[in-house]
C-alpha positions as protocol buffer text, in pm:
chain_id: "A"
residue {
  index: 1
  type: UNK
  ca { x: 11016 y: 14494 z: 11752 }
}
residue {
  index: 2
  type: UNK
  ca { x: 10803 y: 14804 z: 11704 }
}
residue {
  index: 3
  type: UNK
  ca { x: 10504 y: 14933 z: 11876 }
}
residue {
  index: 4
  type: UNK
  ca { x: 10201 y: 14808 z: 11684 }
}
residue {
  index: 5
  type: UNK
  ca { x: 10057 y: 15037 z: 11432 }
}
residue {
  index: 6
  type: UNK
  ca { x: 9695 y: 15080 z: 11361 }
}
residue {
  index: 7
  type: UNK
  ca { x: 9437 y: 15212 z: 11085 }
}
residue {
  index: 8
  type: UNK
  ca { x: 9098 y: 15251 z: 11210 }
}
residue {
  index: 9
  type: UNK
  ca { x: 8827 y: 15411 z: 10971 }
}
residue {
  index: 10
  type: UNK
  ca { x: 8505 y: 15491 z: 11059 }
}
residue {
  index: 11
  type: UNK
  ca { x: 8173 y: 15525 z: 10804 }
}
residue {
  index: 12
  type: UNK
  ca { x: 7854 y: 15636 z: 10909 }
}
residue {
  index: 13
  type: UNK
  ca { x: 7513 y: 15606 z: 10680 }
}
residue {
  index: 14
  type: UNK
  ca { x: 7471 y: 15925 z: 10959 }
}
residue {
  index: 15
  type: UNK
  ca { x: 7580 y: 16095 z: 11271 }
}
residue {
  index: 16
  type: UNK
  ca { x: 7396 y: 15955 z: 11565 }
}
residue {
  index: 17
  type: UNK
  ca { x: 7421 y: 15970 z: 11932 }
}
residue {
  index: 18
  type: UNK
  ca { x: 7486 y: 15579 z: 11997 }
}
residue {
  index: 19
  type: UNK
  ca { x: 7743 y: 15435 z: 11852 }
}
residue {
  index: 20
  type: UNK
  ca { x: 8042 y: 15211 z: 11869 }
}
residue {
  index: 21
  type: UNK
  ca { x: 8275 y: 15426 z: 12089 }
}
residue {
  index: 22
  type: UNK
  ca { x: 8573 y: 15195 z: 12083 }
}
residue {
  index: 23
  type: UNK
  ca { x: 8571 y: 15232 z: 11744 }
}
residue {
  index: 24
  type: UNK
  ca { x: 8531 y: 15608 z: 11669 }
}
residue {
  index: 25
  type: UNK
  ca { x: 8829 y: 15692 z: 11926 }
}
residue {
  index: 26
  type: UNK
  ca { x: 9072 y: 15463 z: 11744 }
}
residue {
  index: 27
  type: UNK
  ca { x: 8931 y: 15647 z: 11379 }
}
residue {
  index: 28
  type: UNK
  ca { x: 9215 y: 15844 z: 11200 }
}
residue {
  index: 29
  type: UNK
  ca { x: 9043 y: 16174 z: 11073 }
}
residue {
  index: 30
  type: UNK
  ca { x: 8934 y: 16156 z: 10726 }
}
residue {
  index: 31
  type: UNK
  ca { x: 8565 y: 16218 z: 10535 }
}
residue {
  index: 32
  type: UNK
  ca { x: 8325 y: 16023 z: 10598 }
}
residue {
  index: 33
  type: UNK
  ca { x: 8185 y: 15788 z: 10342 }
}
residue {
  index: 34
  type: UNK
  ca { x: 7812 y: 15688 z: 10362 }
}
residue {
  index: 35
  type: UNK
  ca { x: 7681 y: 15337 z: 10315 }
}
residue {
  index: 36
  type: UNK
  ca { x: 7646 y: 15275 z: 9894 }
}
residue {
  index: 37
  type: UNK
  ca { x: 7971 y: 15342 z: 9770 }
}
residue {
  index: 38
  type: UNK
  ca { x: 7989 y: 15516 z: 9420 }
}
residue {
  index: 39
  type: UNK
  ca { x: 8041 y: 15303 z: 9090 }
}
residue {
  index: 40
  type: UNK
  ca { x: 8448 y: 15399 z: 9066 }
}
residue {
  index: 41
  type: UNK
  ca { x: 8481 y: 15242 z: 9449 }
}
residue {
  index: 42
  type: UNK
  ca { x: 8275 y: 14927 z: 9339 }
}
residue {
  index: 43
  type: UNK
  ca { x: 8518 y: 14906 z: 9024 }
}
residue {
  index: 44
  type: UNK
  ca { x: 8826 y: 14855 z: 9284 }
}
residue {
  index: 45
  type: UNK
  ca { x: 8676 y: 14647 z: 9507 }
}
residue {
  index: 46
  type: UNK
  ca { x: 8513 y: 14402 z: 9274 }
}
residue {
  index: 47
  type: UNK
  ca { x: 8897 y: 14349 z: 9151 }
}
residue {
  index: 48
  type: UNK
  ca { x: 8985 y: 14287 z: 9457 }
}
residue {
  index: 49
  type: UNK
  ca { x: 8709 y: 14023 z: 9588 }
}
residue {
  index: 50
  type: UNK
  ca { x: 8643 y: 13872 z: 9209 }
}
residue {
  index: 51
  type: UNK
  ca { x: 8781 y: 13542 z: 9297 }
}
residue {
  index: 52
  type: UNK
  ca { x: 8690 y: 13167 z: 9360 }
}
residue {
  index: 53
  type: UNK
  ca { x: 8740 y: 13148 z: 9748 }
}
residue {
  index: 54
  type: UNK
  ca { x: 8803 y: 12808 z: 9936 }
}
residue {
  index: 55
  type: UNK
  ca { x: 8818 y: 12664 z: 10279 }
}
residue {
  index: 56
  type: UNK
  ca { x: 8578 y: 12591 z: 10545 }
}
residue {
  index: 57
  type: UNK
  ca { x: 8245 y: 12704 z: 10712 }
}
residue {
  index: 58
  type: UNK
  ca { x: 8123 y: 12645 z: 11056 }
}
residue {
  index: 59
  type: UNK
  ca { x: 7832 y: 12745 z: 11247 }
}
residue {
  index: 60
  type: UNK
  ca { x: 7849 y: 12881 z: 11631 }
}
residue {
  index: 61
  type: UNK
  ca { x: 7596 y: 12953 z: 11937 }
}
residue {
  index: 62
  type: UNK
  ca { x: 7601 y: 13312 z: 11936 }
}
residue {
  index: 63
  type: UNK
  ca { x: 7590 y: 13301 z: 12339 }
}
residue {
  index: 64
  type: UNK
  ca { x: 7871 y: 13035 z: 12374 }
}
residue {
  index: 65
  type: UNK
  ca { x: 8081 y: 12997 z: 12067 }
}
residue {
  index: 66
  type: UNK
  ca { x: 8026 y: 12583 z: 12039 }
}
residue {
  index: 67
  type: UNK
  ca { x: 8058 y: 12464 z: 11708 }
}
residue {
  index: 68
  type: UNK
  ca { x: 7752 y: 12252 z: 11548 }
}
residue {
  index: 69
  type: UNK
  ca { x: 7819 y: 11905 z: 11499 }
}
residue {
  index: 70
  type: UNK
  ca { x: 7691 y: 11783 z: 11125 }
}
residue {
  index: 71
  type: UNK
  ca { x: 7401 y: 11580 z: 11063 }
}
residue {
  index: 72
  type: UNK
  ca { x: 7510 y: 11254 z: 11070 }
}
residue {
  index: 73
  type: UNK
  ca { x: 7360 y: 11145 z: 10740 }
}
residue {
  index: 74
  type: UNK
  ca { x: 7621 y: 11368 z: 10549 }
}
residue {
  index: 75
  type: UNK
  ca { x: 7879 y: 11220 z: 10724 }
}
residue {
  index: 76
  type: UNK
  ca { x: 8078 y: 10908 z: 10623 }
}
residue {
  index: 77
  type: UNK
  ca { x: 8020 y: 10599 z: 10825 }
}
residue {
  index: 78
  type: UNK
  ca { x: 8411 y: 10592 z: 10904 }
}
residue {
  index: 79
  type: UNK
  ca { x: 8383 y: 10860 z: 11155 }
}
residue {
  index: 80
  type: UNK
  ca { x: 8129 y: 10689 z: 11378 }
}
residue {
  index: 81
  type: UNK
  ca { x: 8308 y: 10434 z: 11394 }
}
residue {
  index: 82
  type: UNK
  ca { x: 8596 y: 10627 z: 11522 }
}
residue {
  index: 83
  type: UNK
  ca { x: 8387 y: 10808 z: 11741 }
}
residue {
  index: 84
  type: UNK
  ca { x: 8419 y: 11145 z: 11523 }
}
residue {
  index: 85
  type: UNK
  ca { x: 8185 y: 11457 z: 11531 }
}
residue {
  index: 86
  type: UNK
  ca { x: 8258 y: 11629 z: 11222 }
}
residue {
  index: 87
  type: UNK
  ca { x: 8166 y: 12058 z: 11273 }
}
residue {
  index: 88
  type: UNK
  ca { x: 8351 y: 12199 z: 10909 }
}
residue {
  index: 89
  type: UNK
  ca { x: 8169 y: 12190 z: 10603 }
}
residue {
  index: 90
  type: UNK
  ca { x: 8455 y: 12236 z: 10302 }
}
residue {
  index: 91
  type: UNK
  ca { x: 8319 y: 12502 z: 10135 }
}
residue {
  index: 92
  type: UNK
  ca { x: 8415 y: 12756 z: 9779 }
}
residue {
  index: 93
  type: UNK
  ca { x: 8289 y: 13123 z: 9762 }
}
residue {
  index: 94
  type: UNK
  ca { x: 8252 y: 13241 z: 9430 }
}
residue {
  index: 95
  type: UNK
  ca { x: 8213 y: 13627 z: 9524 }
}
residue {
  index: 96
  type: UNK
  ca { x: 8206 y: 13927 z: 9245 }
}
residue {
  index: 97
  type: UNK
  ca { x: 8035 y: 14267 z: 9195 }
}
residue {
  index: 98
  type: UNK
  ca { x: 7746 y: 14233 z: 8971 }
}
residue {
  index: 99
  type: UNK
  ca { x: 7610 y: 14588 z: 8869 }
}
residue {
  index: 100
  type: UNK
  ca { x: 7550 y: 14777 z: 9213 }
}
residue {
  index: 101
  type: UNK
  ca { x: 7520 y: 14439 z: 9405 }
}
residue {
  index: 102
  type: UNK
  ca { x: 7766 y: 14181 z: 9602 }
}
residue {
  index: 103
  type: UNK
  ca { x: 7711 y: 13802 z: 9460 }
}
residue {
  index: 104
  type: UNK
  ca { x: 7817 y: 13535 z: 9648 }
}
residue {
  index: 105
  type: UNK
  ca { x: 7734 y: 13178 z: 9596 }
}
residue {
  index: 106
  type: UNK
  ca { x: 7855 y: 12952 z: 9878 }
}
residue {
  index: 107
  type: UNK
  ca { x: 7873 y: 12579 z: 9809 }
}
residue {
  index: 108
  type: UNK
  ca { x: 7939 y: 12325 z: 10077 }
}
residue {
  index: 109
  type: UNK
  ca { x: 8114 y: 11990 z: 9998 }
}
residue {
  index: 110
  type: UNK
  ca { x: 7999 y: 11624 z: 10064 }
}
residue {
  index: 111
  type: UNK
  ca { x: 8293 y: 11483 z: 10348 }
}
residue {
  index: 112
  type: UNK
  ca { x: 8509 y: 11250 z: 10254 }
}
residue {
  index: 113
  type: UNK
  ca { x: 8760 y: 11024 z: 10428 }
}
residue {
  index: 114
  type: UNK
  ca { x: 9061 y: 11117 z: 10295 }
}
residue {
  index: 115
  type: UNK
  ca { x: 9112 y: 11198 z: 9876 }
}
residue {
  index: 116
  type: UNK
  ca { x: 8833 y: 11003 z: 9773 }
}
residue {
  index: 117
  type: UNK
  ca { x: 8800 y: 11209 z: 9465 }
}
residue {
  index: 118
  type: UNK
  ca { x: 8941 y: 11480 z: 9216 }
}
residue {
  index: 119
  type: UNK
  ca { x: 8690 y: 11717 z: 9291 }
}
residue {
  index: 120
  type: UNK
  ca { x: 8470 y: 11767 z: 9559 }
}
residue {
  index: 121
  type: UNK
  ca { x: 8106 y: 11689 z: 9543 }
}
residue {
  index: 122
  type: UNK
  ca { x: 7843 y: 11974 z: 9607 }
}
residue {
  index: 123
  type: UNK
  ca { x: 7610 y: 11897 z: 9863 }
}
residue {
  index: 124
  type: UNK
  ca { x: 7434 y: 12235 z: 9895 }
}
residue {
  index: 125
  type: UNK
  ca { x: 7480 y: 12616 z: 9711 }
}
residue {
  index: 126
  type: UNK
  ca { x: 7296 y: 12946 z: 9821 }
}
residue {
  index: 127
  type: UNK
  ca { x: 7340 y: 13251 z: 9636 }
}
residue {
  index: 128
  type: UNK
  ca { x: 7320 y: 13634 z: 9813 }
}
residue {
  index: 129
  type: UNK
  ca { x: 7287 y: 13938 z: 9568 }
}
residue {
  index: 130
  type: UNK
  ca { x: 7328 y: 14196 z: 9844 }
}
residue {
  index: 131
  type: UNK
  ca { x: 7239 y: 14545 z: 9680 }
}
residue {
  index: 132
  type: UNK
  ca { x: 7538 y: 14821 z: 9762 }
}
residue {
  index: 133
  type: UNK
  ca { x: 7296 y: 15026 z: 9917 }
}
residue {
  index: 134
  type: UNK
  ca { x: 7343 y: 14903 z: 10276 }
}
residue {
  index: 135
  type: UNK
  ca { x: 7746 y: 14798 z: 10202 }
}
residue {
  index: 136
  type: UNK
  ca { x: 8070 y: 14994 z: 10300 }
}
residue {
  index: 137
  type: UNK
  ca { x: 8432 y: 14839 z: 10186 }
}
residue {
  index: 138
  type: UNK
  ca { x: 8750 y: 14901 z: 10231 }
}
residue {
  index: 139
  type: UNK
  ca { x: 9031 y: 14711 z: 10098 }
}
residue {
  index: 140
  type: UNK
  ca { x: 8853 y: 14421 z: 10040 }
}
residue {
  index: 141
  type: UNK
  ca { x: 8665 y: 14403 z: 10318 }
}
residue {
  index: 142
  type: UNK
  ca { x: 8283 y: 14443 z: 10337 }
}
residue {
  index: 143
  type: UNK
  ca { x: 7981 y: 14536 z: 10592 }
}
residue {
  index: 144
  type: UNK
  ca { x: 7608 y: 14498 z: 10476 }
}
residue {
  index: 145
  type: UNK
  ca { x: 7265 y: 14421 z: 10559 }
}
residue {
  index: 146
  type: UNK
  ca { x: 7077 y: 14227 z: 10317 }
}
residue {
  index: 147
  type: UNK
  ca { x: 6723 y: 13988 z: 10321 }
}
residue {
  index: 148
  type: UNK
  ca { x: 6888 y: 13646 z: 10262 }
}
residue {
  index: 149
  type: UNK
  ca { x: 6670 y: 13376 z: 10036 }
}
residue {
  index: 150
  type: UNK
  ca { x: 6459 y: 13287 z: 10309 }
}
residue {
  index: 151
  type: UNK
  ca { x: 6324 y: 13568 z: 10410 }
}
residue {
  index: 152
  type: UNK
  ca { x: 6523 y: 13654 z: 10658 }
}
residue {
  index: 153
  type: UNK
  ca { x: 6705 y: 14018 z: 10777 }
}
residue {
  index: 154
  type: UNK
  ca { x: 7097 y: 13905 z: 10782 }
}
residue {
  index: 155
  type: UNK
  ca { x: 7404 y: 14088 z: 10885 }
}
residue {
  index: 156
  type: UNK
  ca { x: 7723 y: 13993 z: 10733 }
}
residue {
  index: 157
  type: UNK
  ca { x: 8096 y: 14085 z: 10764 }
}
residue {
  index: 158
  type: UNK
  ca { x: 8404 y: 13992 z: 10569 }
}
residue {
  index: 159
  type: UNK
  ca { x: 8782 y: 14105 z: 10685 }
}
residue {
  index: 160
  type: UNK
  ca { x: 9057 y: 14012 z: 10426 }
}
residue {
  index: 161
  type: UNK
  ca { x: 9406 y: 14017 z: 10541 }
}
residue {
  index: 162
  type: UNK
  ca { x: 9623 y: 14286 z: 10301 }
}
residue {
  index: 163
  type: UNK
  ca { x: 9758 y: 14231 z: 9980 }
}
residue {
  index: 164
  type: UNK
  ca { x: 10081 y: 14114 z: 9979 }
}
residue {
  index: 165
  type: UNK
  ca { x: 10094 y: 14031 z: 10383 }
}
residue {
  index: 166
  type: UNK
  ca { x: 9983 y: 13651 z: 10347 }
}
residue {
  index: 167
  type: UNK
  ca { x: 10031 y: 13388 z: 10067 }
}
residue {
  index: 168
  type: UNK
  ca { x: 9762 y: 13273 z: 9971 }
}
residue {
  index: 169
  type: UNK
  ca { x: 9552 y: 13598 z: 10095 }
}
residue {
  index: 170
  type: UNK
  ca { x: 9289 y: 13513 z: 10319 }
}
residue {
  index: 171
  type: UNK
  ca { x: 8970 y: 13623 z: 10432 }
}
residue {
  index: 172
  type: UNK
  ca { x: 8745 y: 13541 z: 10703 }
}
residue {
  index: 173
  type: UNK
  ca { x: 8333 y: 13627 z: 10693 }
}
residue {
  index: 174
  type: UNK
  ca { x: 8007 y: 13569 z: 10900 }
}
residue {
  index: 175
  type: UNK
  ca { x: 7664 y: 13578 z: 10852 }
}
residue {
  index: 176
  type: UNK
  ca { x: 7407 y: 13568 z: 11128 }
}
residue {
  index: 177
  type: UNK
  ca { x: 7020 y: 13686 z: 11149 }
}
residue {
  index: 178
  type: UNK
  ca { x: 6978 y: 14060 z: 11219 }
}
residue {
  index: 179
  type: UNK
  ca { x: 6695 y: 13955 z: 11545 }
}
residue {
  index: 180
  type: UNK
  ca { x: 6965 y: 13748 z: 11666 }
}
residue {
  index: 181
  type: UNK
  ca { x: 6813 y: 13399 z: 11628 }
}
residue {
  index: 182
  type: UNK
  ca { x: 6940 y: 13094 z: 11483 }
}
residue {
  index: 183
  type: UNK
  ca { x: 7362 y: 13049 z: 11435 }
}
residue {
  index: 184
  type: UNK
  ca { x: 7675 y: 13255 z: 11370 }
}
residue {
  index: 185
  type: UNK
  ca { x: 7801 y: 13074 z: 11086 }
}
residue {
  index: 186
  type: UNK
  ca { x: 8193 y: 13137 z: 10997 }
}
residue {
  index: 187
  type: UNK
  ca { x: 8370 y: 13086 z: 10697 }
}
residue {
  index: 188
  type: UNK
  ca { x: 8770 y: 13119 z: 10695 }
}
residue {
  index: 189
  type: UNK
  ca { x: 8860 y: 13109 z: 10356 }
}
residue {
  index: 190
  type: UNK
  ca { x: 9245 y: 13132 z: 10099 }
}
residue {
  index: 191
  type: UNK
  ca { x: 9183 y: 13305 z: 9754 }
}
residue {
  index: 192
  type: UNK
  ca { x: 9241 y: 13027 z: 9495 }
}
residue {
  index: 193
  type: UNK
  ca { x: 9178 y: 13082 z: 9124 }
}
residue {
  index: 194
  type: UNK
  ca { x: 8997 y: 13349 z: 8917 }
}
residue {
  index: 195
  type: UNK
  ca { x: 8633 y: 13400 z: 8930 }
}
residue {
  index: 196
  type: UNK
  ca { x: 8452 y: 13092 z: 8749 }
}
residue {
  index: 197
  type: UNK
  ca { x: 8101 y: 13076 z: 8890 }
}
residue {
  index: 198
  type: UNK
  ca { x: 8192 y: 12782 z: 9099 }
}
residue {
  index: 199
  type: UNK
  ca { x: 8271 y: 12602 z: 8716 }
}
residue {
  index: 200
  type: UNK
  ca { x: 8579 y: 12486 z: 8846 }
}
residue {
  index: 201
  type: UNK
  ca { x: 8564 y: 12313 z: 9225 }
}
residue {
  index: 202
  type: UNK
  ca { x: 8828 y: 12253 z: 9497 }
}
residue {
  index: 203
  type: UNK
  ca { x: 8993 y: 11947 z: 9512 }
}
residue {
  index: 204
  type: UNK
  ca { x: 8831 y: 11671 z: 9776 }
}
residue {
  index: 205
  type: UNK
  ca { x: 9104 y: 11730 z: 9985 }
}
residue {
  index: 206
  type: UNK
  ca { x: 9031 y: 12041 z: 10131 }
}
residue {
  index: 207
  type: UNK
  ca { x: 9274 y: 12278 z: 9925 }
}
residue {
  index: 208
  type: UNK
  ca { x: 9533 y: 12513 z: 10121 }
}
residue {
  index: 209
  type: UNK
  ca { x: 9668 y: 12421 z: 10443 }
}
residue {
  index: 210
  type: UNK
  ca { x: 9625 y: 12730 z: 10528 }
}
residue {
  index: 211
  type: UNK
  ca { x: 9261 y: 12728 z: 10541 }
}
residue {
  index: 212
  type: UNK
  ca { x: 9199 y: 12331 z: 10666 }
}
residue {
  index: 213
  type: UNK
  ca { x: 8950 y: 12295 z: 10945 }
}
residue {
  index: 214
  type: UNK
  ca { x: 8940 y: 12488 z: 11241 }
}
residue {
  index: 215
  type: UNK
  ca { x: 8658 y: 12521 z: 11450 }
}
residue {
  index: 216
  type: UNK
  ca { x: 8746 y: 12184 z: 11643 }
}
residue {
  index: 217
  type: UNK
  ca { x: 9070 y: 12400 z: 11737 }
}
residue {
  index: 218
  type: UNK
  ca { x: 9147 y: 12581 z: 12024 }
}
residue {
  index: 219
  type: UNK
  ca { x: 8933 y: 12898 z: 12111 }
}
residue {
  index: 220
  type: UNK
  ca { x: 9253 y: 13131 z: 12096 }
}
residue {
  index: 221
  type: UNK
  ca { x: 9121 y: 13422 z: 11958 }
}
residue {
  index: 222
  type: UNK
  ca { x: 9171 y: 13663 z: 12233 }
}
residue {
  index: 223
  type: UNK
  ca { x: 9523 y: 13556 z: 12264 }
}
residue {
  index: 224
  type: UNK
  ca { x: 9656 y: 13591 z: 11914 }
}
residue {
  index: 225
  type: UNK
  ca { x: 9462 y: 13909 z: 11929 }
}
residue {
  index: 226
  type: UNK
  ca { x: 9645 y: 14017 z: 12227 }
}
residue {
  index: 227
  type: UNK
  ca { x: 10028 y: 13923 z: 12079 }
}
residue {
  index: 228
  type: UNK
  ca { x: 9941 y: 14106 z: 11742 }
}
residue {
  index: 229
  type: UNK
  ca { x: 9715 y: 14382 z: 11821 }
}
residue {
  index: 230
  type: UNK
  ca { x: 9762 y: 14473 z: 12208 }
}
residue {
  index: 231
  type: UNK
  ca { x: 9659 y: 14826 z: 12240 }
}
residue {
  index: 232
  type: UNK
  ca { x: 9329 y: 14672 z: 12079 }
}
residue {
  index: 233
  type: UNK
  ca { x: 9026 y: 14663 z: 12345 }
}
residue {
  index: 234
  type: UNK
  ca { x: 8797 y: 14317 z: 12217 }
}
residue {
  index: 235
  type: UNK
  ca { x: 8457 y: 14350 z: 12404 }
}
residue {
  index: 236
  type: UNK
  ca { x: 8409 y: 14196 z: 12702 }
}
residue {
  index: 237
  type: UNK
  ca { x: 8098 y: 14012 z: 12556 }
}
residue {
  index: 238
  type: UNK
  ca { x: 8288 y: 13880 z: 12270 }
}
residue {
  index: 239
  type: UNK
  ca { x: 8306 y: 13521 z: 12182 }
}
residue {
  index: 240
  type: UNK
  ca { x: 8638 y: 13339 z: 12071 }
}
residue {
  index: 241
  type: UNK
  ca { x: 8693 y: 13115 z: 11851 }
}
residue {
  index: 242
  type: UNK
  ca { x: 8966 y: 12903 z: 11699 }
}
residue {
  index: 243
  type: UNK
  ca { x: 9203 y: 13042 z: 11414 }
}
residue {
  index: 244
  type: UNK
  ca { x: 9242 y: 13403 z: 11605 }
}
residue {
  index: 245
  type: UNK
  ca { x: 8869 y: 13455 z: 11500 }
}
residue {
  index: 246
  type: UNK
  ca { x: 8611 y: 13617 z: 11724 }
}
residue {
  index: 247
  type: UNK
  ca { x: 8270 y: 13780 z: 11739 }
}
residue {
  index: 248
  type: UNK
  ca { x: 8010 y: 13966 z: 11896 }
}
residue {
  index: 249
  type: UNK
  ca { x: 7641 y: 14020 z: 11863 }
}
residue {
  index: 250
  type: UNK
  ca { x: 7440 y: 14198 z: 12093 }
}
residue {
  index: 251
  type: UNK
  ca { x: 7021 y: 14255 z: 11953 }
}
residue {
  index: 252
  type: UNK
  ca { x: 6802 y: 14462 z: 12160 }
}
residue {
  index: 253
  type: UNK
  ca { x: 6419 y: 14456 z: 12186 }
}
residue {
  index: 254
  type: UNK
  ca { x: 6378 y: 14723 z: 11995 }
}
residue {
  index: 255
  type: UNK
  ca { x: 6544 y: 14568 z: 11717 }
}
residue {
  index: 256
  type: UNK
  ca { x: 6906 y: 14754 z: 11757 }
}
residue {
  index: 257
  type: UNK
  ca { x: 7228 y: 14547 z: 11715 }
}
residue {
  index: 258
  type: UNK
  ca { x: 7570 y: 14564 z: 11742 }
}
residue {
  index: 259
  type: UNK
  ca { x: 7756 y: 14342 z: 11514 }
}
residue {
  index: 260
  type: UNK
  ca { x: 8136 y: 14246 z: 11502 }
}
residue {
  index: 261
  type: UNK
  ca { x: 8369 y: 14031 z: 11315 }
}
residue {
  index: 262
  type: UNK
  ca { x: 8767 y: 13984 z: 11417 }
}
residue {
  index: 263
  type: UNK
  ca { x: 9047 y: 13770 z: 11264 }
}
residue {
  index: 264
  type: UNK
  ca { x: 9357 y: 13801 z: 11422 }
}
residue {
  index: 265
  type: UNK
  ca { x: 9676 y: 13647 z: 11163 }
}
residue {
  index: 266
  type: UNK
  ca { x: 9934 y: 13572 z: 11392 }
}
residue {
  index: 267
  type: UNK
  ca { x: 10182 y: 13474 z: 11102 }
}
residue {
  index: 268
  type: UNK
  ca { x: 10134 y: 13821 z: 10899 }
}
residue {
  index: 269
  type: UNK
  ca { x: 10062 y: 14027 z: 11252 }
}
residue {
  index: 270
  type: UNK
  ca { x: 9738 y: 14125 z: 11170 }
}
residue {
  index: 271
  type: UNK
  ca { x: 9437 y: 14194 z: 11376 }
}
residue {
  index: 272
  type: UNK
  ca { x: 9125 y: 14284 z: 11164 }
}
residue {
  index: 273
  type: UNK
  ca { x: 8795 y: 14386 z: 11267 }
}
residue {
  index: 274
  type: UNK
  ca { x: 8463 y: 14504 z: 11117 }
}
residue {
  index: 275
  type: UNK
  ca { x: 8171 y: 14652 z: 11313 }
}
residue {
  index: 276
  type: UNK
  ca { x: 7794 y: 14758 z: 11235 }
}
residue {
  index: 277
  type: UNK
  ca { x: 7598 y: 14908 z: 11475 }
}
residue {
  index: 278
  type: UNK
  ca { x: 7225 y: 15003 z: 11391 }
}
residue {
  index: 279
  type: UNK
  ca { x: 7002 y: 15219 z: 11644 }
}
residue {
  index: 280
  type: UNK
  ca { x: 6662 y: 15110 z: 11574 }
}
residue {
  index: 281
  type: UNK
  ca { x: 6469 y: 14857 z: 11378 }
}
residue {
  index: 282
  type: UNK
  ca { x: 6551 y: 14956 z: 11062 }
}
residue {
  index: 283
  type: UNK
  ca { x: 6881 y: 15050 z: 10839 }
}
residue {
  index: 284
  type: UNK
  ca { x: 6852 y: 15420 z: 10869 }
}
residue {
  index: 285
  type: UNK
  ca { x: 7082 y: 15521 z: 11116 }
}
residue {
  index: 286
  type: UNK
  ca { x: 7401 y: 15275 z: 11124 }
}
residue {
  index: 287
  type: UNK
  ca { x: 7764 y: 15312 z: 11186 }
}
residue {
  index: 288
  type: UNK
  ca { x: 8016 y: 15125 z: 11022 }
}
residue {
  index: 289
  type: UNK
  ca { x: 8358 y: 15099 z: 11106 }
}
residue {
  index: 290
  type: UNK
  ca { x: 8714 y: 14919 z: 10997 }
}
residue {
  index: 291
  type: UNK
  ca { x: 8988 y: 14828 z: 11183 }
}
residue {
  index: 292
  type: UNK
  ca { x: 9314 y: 14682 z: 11024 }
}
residue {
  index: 293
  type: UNK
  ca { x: 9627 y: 14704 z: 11249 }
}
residue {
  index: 294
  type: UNK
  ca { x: 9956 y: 14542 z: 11173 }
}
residue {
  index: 295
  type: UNK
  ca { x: 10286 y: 14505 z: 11397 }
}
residue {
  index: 296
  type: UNK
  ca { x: 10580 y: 14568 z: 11209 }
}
């Protein structure tokens, strides 16, 4: 088997003292890009994330990785009885570019025991339009800052494994409050149909295999990662998860972060990463990196 390769590209909104190092020594040389990428970039990326999306979505202690349990009203009587904590909502993305903004509408499913029905029942939707302005992509992948529906400053990644390297292709994405409170929430996600608006839902069943439940797995992250990607350094502060998934947030006082997002693919080989680091309490110094590595 051959040495892992690995791509690493690096965008900055501008050049700044603190930054992520890790990242910036793995970078290949190449121009930088600033955040807001021009209309013909948009055009490619919007055909490559203009898709219904479906799987599952979890939320995590940023501190310790558990999973949150679901309130038990949504939750089927069966399960209690069995003793069951459920922590996966099923869940369809319905993601597009819609002038110089990202939509995405997230629904989460009712549970069911079993295949109770054709098609699932919606038990809650939000919608982000997050403007380009604060966004960098690459390949399908995403970084951006954004005020959610509630008011609140939110950070969110999304890493999408390569075309052609997984069947179904899958992404994975997180969204979690820019002063650090509240939840990490996860989704892990298989691209199913064309984009629809969420007018045609996943079956009851969950969908792909490849994208069941999996934050009651094992928290292997850091070992897939390892097998797949080993010349790659994962923080020491980083928190695993099941799946090959892991994360990191890290807010300062003075309103700083540094964000990441990681999915290592053991069946394709991949290891992908996404990173946003901002210096101050605002968006106007930030670096924004990629990292997409594959053993041959």
């Amino acid at each position: 088997m051959s040495a892992a390769t690995a791509n690493s590209i690096a965008y900055s909104a501008r050049t700044r003292s603190r930054s992520i190092d890790r990242a910036r020594s793995r970078s290949i040389a190449r121009a930088l890009t600033k955040l807001d990428p021009p209309a013909s970039d948009l055009e490619g990326f919007d055909k490559e994330i203009r898709f219904e999306w479906i799987g599952h979505t979890a939320a995590f202690d940023a501190r310790t990785g558990e999973a949150e349990v679901l309130p038990s009203y949504v939750v089927p009587p069966a399960f209690a009885e069995w003793g069951v904590e459920l922590t996966d909502w099923q869940s369809q993305c319905s993601t597009a570019v819609s002038g110089r903004a990202l939509y995405a509408k997230d629904a989460r499913f009712v549970p069911v025991v079993g295949c109770e029905a054709d098609a699932s029942t919606v038990y809650d939707a939000e919608v982000d339009l997050i403007s380009v302005d604060s966004m960098a992509i690459e390949e399908g992948c995403y970084s951006a800052h954004y005020v959610d529906s509630k008011g609140h400053e939110t950070v969110t990644h999304c890493v999408t494994t390569a075309p052609g390297t997984t069947e179904p292709r899958m992404r994975v994405r997180a969204k979690h409050r820019a002063d650090g409170l509240g939840t990490v929430r996860i989704w892990r996600e298989a691209l199913d149909d064309e984009f629809t608006d969420g007018g045609v839902l996943a079956s009851s069943c969950g969908g792909n295999s490849a994208v069941a439940k999996f934050a009651e797995g094992a928290r292997d992250a850091f070992d897939v990662a390892r097998r797949v990607d080993p010349s790659y350094d994962i923080p020491s502060d980083a928190v695993a998860l099941p799946a090959g998934i892991w994360f990191r947030v890290v807010v300062n006082e003075d309103g700083s972060y540094d964000s990441e997002l990681g999915y290592a693919h053991e069946e394709s080989k991949q290891h992908l990463v996404s990173a946003r680091a901002r210096a101050g309490a605002d968006e106007s110094s930030v670096d924004v990196s990629f990292h997409r590595s594959r053993t041959a």
